[in-house]
N, C-alpha and C positions, 0 to 999 in steps of 0.2 A: 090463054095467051095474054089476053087482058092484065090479067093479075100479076100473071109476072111481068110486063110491061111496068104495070104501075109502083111494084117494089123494086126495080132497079131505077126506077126514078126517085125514090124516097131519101136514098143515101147521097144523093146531091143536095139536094133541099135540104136535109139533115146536116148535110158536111157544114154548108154558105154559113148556117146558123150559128154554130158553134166554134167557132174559130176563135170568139175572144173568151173562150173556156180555158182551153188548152190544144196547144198544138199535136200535142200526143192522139189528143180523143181522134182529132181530124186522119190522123191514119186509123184509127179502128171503127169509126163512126159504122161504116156500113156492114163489118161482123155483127154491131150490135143490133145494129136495125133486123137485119136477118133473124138475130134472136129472139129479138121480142116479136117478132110476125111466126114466125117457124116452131119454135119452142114451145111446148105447151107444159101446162101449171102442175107441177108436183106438191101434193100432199107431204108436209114434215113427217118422220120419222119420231113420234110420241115417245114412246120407249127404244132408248141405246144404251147398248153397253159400252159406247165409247164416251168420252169426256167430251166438254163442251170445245178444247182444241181441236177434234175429228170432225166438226161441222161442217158441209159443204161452203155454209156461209157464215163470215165472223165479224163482230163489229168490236171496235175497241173505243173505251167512252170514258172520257178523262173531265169529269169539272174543273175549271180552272176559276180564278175569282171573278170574271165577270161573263163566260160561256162556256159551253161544253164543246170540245172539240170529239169528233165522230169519224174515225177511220174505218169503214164499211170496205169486205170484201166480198162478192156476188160471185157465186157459182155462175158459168156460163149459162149453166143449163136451168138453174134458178134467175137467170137475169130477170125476164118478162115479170119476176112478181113481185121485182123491186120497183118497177116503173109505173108512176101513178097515168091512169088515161088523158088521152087527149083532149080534153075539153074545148077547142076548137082554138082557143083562144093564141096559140100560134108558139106557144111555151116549148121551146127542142126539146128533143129528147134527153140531151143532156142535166138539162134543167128538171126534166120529170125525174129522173134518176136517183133513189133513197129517199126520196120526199113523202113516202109513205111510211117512213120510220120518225114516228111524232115524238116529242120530247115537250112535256108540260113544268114549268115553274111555278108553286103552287098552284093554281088556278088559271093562267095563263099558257095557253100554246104559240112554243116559240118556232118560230120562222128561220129557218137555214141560207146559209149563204154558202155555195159550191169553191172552192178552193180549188182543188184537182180533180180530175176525172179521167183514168184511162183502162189500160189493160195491161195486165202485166202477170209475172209469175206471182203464184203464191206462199206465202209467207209460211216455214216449217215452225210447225207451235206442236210439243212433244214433250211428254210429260213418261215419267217410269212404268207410272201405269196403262197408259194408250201405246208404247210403245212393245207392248204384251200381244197388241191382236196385229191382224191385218188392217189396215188402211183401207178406208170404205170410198168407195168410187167415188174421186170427184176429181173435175177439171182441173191441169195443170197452171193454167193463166185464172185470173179471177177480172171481173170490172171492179178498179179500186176509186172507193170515192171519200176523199177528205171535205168534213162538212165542219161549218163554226153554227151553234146557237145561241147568238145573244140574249143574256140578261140583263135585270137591275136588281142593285142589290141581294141579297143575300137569301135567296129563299129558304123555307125552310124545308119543302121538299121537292122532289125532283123525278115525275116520273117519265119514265123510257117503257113505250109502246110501239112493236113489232110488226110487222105486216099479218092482219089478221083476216078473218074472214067475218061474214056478218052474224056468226055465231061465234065468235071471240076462239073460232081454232086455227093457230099459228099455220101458215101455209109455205112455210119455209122453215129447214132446220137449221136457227142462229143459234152458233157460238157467241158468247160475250165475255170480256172481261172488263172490269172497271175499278175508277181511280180517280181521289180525290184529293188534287192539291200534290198529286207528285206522291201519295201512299195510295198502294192499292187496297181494294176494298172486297174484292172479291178473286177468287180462284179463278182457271179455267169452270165456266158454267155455260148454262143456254138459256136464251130470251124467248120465251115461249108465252108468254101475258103479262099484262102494260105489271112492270117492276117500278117501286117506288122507293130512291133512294132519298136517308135522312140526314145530311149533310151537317157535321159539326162545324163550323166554322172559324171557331177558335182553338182545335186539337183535332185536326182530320184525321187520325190513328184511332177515334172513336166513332167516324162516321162507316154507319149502317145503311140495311137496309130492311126493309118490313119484312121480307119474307127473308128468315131465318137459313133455308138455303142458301143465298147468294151472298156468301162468305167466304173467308179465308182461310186460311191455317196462319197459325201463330197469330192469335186476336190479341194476345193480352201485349201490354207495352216494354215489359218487363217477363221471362221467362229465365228457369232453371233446369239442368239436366246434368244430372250425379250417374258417372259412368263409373263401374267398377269392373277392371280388366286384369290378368294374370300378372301384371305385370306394374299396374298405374292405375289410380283411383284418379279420377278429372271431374274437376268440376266445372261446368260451360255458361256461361251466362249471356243473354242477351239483352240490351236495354240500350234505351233512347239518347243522347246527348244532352236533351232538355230534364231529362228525368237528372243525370249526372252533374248537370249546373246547378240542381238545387244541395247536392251535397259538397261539391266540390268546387270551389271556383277557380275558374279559368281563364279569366280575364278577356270576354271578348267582348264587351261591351257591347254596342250594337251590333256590329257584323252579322250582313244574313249567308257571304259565303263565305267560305272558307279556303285559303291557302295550303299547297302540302304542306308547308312548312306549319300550318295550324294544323293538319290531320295528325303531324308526328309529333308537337307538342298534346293533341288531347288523346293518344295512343301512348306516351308513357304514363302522362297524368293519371289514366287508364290503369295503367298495370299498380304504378304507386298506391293507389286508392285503395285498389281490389286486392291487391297481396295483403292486408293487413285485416281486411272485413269480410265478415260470413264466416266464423274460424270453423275450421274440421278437423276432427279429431278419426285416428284409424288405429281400431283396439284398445281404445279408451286415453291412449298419446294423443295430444296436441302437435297438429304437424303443420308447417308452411310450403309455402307451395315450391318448388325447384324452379318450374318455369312457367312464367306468366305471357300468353300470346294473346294479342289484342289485331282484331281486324274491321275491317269497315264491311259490313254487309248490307245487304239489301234484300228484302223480302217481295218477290212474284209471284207470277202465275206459277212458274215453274219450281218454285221453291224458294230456297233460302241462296244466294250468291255473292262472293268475295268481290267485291271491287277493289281497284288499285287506289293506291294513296293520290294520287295523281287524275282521279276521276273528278269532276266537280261535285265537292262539296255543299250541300244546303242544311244548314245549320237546324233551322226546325224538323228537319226529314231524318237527320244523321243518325244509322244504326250500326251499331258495333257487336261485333260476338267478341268474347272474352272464354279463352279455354286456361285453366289452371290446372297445373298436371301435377299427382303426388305420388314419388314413387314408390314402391312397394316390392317384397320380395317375392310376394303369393298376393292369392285373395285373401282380403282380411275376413276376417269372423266378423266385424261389427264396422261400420261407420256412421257416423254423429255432424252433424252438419245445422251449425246455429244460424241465420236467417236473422240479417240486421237490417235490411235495403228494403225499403216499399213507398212509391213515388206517392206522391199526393193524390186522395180521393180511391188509392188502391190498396183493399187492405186480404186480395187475397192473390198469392205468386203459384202459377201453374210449375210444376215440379216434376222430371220423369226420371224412375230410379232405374238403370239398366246392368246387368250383369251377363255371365255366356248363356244363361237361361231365357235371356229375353229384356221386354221393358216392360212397367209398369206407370203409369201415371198418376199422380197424386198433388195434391195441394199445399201449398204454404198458409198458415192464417199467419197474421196480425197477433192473434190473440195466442196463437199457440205455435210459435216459428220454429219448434224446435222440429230435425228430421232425423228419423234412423233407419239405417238399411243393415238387416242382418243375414248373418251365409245361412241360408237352408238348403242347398244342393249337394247333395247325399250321392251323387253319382261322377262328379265332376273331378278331373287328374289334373293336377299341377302338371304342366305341360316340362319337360326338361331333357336335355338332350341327354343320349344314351353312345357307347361304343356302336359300331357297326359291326355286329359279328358274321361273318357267311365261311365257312368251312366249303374248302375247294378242293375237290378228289383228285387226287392226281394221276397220270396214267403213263401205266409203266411200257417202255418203248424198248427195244431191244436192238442195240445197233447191228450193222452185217459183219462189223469188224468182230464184235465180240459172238455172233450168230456163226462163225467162221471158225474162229479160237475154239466152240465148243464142238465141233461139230467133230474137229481135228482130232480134239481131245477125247472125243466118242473115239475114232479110228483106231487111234494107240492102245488104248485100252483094250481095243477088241483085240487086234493080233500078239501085245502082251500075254495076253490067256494061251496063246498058240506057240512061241516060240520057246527055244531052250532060256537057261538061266541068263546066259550071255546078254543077250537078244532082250530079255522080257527085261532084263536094268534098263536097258537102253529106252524104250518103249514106255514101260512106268516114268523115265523122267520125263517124256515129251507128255506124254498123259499130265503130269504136275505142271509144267510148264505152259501147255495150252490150256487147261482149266483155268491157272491162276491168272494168265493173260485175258481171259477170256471173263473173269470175273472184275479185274479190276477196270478193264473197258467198260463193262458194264456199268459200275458204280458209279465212273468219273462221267458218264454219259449221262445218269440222273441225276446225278449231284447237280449238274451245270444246265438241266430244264426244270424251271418251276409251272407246276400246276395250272392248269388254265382255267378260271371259271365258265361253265357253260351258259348258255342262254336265261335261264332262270337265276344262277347267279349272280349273273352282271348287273340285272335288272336288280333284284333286293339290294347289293350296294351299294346303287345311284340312288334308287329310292331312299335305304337308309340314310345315307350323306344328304340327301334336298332335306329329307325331315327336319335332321338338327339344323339345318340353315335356317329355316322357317320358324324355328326353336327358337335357336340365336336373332334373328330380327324381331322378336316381342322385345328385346330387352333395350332399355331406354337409356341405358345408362353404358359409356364403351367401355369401362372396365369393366362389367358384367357381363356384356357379349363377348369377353374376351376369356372370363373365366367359364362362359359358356363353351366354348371350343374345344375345353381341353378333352372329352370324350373323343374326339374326332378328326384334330389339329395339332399336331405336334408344337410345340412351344414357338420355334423359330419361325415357324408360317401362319405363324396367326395373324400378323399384323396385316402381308400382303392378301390372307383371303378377308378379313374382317373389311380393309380398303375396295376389294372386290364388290364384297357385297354390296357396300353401300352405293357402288357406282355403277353396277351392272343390274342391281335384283331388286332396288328400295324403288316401293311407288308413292308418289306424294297424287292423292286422291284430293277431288274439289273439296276446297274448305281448309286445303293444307293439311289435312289428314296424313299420316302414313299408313300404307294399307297393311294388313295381318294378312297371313298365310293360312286359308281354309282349311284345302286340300290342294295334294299332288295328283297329278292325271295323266292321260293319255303320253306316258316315260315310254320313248323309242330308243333304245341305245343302237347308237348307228353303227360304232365302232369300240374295241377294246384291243387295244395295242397294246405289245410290251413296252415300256419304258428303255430309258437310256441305260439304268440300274435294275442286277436284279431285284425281281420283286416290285418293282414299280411298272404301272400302265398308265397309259392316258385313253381316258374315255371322251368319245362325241358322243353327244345327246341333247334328245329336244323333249321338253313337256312344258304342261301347261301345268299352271298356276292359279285358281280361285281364292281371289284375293277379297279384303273386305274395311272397312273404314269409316268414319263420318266423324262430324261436329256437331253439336245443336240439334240432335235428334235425330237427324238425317244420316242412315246409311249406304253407304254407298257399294255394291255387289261391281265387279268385272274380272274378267281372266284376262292373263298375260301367256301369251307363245315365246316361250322361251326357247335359245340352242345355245351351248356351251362347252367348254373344252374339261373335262376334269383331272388332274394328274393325282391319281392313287398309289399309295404301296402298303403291300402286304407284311402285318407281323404277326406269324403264325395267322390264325382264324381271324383278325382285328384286319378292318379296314382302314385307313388313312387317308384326311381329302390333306394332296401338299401343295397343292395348287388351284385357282379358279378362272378363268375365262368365260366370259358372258359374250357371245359373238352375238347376239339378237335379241330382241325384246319387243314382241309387236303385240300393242295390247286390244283385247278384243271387245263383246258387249258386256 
């Protein structure tokens, strides 16, 4: 009774104190006091299969030019071993609060100043590959603490130590990422023993860290990736602003931001520059590019991501992807790709050659810039749209009118055989008469029903019709999606399904990508009506769509749930799409 007397006394005392912290803390003061008395010390998780994003606990750690800003997020239930002890000295708790996560300037340990302190939800940090498992138990709210470390001058390294135990084993498992100067410097990782970062401080796109681990993707400042597709040979390039001002001038003088109206003067400059350097040649021709796409990107945790023109600009930071697309009628047999561009102090360009086979990575020298990519796939089809063939049995119906005529015609015949001469004329001509009646009923009865496709047929038709769509959308160019059709498309409906397509079935994937057509799936045909005309139906149906895409290295996987209207008609065994309707489109993971 004692004891709990004395901890519901704690969270007044704790509230009085903290008040000129933050007014936030002061509603949760007394959750947390309960935690760090209640809660007891969890051992980190040494080996996970998840990324340093899935951490209970995350800290995010930015140098800036004179301190390191530190946004700390604590597990509830890891609170207690962010909180250094009370040493009597009368310091709240708010104040003990991440001051166990030390930060040294060369030789000096710096001293934290609290900013904010509350509690709140946590932050989704989700990467391709954590987003593969389950999600490992951790509290939905986290303690969030923004902390500043003052420096002077410029150190030259910078180490970040973790809440440790007296035999140097992490007793919490930190997620971190970090970033110097507005460039990030490492991935999603985990701070698991004191990490020493080596801060460049005149090109931060070169600042490291000692331990080789806690890095990025895309380290080099300048990157290459030669895409060879059915369709388009691309070449994607990635590179700095500061790298492009020493080949290009662009008159900003000093300027450290930048204006839209500067982003879309140095995004054509961009394109002008590039359309004419790095020549590539496909099947031993010299070819230029069609089209030149320049965008402003940005490299994270998360990857590589588009910003808008309209985003602020910083002039030293600025990253641009550059895609150059060349078209093609097939895969080439050979491509040649000369290499003029290598920024100062770099004399060797990371390079990845990809085709339907896969990727491969390789390097640029300096010394030897020349690249070739040649076809060795021995098993691979020019992908090309084909007629829809399905043969539909038809089944023959006998009406009562004409079931009636014959039947008659059976009668007359019969008592013909039985009556005098008289009698049997009379008889044989109703016997002609009901037959012929009863035949041409019949004919004009089939004449005027066409064939129904059954269950298994319906489906190969819509299937075959999605395929050549999926055909048809590789093609990059609209007069060749148009002379892609003609399998499938009678001449006068091309224009309204080729419009179709592109408004109902085209997906623009991150990076501005257009996605390709995988596979066809889970095809439900709801319905097959007849049409207004013979020989024509309109089909409902839904299926899905595995679709696929990227820029810069990066692919991008997700399915779209499609339902749609199709109007077909039948000539002989050949199917016809004469129409397209996309009622839905909801895209999935």
């Amino acid at each position: 009774m004692m004891w709990t007397r004395m901890v519901s006394m704690l969270p007044l005392r704790f509230i009085s104190r903290i008040g000129e912290y933050s007014k936030t803390w002061v509603l949760v003061g007394s959750s947390l006091v309960s935690l760090a008395f209640g809660a007891s010390q969890s051992i980190a998780d040494l080996v996970s299969p998840y990324g340093g994003e899935t951490a209970p606990n995350f800290v995010e750690l930015s140098v800036q030019p004179d301190h390191v800003r530190v946004l700390l997020e604590v597990d509830l239930n890891d609170y207690p071993i962010f909180v250094i002890p009370d040493d009597g000295s009368g310091t709240s708790l708010a104040e003990r609060t991440g001051r166990n996560l030390q930060i040294w300037a060369d030789e000096e340990e710096l001293t934290s100043t609290t900013n904010t302190i509350d509690v709140r939800p946590r932050i989704s940090r989700q990467t391709a590959s954590s987003a593969q498992y389950r999600p490992r138990p951790r509290s939905e709210n986290v303690v969030y603490v923004d902390m500043e470390f003052p420096f002077n001058g410029k150190p030259e390294r910078i180490t970040f130590i973790p809440p440790l135990s007296t035999d140097g084993i992490p007793l919490a498992s930190l997620g971190v990422v970090a970033e110097h100067l507005g460039v990030p410097v490492t991935d999603y990782r985990y701070l698991s023993q004191a990490e020493t970062m080596l801060p460049d401080w005149d090109d931060p796109w070169f600042t490291k860290f000692e331990n080789p681990n806690l890095t990025r993707h895309h380290k080099s400042p300048m990157m290459s990736f030669l895409a060879m597709e059915p369709r388009v040979v691309r070449h994607e390039i990635i590179l700095r602003l500061t790298d492009l001002e020493t080949w290009a001038d662009l008159d900003f003088e000093g300027a450290e931001r930048l204006t839209p109206d500067d982003v879309a003067r140095i995004k054509s400059g961009v394109s002008d520059f590039l359309a004419t350097r790095n020549p590539l040649a496909v099947d031993g021709k010299p070819v230029k590019p069609e089209t030149v796409q320049v965008s402003r990107i940005e490299v994270g945790a998360e990857g590589l991501r588009v910003l808008p023109d309209e985003a602020e600009a910083n002039r030293k930071t600025m990253l641009l992807g550059v895609v150059l697309s060349y078209p093609v009628a097939t895969l080439p047999h050979r491509v040649d790709l000369a290499w003029e561009l290598f920024p100062d102090g770099l004399d060797v360009i990371p390079i990845t050659l990809s085709d339907p086979a896969g990727a491969i990575p390789s390097q640029i020298y300096a010394s030897d810039s020349a690249v070739s990519w040649n076809n060795h796939l021995t098993t691979w089809k020019n992908p090309k749209t084909s007629p829809v063939v399905v043969k539909v049995a038809g089944v023959t119906q006998v009406p009562p009118i004409a079931f009636g005529l014959g039947f008659l015609c059976l009668i007359c015949a019969y008592y013909s055989l039985q009556r005098t001469n008289g009698q049997r004329l009379i008889l044989l001509g109703l016997t002609g008469a009901f037959g012929a009646a009863a035949i041409v009923t019949y004919s004009l009865n089939n004449l005027s029903t066409t064939p129904e496709p059954d269950e298994i047929a319906t489906r190969q038709i819509v299937g075959g019709l999605l395929t050549n769509i999926g055909t048809t959308m590789l093609e990059t160019r609209d007069d060749n999606a148009v002379a892609a059709m003609e399998p499938y498309v009678e001449a006068l409906n091309r224009e309204k399904v080729q419009a179709e397509i592109h408004r109902g079935l085209s997906v623009t994937l991150p990076f501005g990508a257009m996605a390709r057509v995988e596979a066809i799936s889970d095809l439900n045909v709801e319905s097959f009506a007849p049409g207004e005309e013979r020989n024509q139906h309109q089909v409902l149906a839904n299926w899905t769509a595995r679709v696929s895409g990227g820029h810069w290295g990066h692919l991008h996987r997700q399915t779209v749930s499609y339902r749609g209207l199709l109007d077909v008609s039948r000539h002989g065994d050949h199917w016809m799409l004469d129409d397209l309707t996309i009622i839905s489109a909801k895209t999935g993971g």
